[in-house]
N, C-alpha and C positions, 0 to 999 in steps of 0.2 A: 540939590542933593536931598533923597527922602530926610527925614529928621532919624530916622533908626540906622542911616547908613554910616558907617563909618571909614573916616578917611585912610585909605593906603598909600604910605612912603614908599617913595621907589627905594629898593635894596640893592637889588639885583643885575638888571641888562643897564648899565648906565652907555648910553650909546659912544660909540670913541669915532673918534674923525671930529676935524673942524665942522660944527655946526654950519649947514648950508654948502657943504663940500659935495654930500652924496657919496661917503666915504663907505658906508655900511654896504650898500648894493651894489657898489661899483667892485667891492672886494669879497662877496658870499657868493663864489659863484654855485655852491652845495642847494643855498635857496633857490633860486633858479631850479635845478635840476628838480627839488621838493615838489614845486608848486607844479612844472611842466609833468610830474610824474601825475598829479592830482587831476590835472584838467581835464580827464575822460569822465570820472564821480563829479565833479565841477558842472559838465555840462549835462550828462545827464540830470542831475538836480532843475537845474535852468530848465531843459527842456520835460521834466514832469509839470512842471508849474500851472495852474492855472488862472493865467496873468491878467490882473484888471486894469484895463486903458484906460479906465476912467481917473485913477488916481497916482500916485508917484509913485513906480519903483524904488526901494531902496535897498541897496547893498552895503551891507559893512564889512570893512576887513579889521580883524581884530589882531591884536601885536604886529600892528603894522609895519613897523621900526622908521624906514625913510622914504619907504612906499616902493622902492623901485623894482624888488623882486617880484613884487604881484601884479604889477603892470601890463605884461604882455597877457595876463590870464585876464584882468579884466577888462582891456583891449578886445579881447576876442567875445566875451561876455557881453559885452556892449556892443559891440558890430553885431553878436545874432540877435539880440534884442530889436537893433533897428532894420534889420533886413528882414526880421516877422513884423516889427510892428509901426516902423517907419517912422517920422522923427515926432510926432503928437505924444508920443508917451515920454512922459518927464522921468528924466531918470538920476538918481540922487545915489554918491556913491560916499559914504561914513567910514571915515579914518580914526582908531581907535589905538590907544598906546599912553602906556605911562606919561606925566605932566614935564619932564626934561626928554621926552623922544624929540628926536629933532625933524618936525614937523615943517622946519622954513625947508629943508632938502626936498621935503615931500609936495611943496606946494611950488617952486622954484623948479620941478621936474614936470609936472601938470602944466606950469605956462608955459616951459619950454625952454626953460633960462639956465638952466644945466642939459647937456650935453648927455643923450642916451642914443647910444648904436644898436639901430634895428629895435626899439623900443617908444613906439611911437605915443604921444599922449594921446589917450582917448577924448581928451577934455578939450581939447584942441580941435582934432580929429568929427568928433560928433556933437550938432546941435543940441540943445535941449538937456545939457549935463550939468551935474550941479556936484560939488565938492565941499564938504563939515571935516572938523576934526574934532575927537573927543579924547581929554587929557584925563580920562578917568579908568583906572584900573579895573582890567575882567572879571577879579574879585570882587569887584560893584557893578550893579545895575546900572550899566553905561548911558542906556538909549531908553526913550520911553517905552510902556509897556505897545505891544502891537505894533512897532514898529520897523523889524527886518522885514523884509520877505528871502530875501537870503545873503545868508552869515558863510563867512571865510575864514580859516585862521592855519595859519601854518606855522612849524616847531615857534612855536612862542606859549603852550598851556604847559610844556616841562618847568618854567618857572615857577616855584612854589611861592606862595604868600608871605611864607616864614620859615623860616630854617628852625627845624625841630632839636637839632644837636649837632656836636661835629662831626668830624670824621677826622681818624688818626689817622688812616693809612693810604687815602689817597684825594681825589679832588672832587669826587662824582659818587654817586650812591651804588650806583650799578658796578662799581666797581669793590664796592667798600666788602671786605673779609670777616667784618665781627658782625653776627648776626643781630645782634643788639640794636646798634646803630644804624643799620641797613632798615630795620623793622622802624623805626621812627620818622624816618624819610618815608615808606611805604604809606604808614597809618595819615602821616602827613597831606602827601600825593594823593589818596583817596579821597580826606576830608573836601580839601582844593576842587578837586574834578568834580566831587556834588553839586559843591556850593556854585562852581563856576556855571554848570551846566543847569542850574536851578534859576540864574541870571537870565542867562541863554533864552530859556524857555518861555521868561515872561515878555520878554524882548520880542522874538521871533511873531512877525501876524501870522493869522488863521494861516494855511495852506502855506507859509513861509521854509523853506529848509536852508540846511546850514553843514557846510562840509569843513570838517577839523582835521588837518595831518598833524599826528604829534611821533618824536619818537617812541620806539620801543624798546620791550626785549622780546625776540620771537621764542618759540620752541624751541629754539636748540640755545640760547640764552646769546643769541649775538645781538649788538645792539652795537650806537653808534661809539668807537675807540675800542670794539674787541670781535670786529668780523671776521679774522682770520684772513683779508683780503689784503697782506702785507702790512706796511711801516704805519700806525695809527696815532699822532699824537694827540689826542683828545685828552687823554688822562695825564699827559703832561703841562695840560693849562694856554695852549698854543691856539692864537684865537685869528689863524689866516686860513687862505681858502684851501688847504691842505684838510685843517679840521674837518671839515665838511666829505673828504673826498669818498668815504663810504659808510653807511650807515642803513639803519632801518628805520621804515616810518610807518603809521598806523593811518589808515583812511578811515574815516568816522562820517557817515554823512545822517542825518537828523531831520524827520521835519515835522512840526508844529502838530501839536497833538498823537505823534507816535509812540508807540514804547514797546521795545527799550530805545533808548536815544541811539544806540549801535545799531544803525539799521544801517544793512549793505556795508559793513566791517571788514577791510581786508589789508595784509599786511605787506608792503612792499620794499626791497632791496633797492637804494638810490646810491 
């Protein structure tokens, strides 16, 4: 860890399910639907790229949780990998998630020792693959400098670093009635997203991109717990795959040396 960086407490996502259960991905099935809505900006990223054989590919997924929602997306990111460039290119894929993510679910699912239907391991699956975990928060400079060539993350950047103040009157910001305390989560939410995406950038190598789905609020101010698409309990604290069942996400895709970092920005109903 640089000497200037300072260490982050997890607050926040403390993952539930028996450690090594697979309890997180086996019951989200709203992630699933996220990442499956992302994999058209996913691939086209991939296939902008201009890929050097000579040296490792690396991918990282960031707030990975127990790996298994992003799997079949990088399953298919790795099969076009090898079917352009065939099994001589090494290719390295970086697990990234707070120091209690349960990280044995995620590596117990790559050899195959937990049970995924219709979720094949890539690691398995394709020579020449290689698997790291990083127990270091997105608020820090996870990976060394120049080293994605591309970066993943889905709803996992709405976590804020630090909770600014309460909230009286409900569980969620976007729901919250006093503009007061709504505005401190916001000023909060922005600082995060700088700092995070300032990380990002020194991470990311030359030519490297990186696709972010986070939720939102769209223009007409629906977001996930107030779509108007029936029963929502999100704002009542309910953490099954009901939560999930409608919401809005933001597509973000990024690459190395761009700006604005919103390059190719588009908002979608899941």
């Amino acid at each position: 860890m640089p000497a200037e960086q300072e260490s982050t407490t997890p607050h926040s996502h403390i993952p539930y399910g028996a450690e090594g259960s697979g309890f997180y991905s086996d019951n989200t099935l709203g992630c699933y639907n996220v990442i499956q809505a992302a994999m058209p900006v996913m691939m086209d990223a991939l296939n902008a790229m201009n890929i050097d054989t000579g040296k490792t590919f690396t991918i990282a997924d960031y707030g990975t949780a127990d790996g298994g929602t992003s799997m079949p997306m990088l399953y298919q990111v790795i099969k076009t990998l090898r079917a352009k460039y065939g099994d001589a290119l090494p290719i390295h894929v970086a697990y990234e998630d707070q120091p209690v993510n349960d990280f044995k679910s995620l590596f117990l699912r790559l050899q195959g020792l937990l049970p995924m239907p219709e979720n094949n391991s890539y690691f398995k699956d394709f020579a020449n693959t290689y698997v790291t975990a990083c127990g270091t928060s997105f608020y820090s400079q996870s990976f060394p400098p120049n080293f994605v060539d591309l970066g993943f993350s889905a709803t996992a950047m709405h976590w804020l670093q630090k909770k600014p103040g309460n909230l009286t009157d409900t569980l969620h910001h976007t729901s919250a009635h006093n503009p007061q305390e709504k505005q401190l989560f916001v000023q909060q939410a922005a600082q995060d997203w700088e700092q995070n995406l300032l990380h990002r950038a020194k991470e990311l190598a030359p030519g490297g991109h990186m696709v972010i789905v986070n939720f939102c609020v769209d223009e007409q101010g629906r977001h996930l717990g107030n779509t108007g698409l029936g029963t929502e309990p999100a704002t009542q604290g309910q953490g099954t795959s009901t939560w999930w069942s409608h919401g809005y996400c933001e597509l973000l895709c990024g690459r190395a040396g761009s700006s604005p970092w919103q390059h190719g920005q588009e908002t979608v109903h899941v």
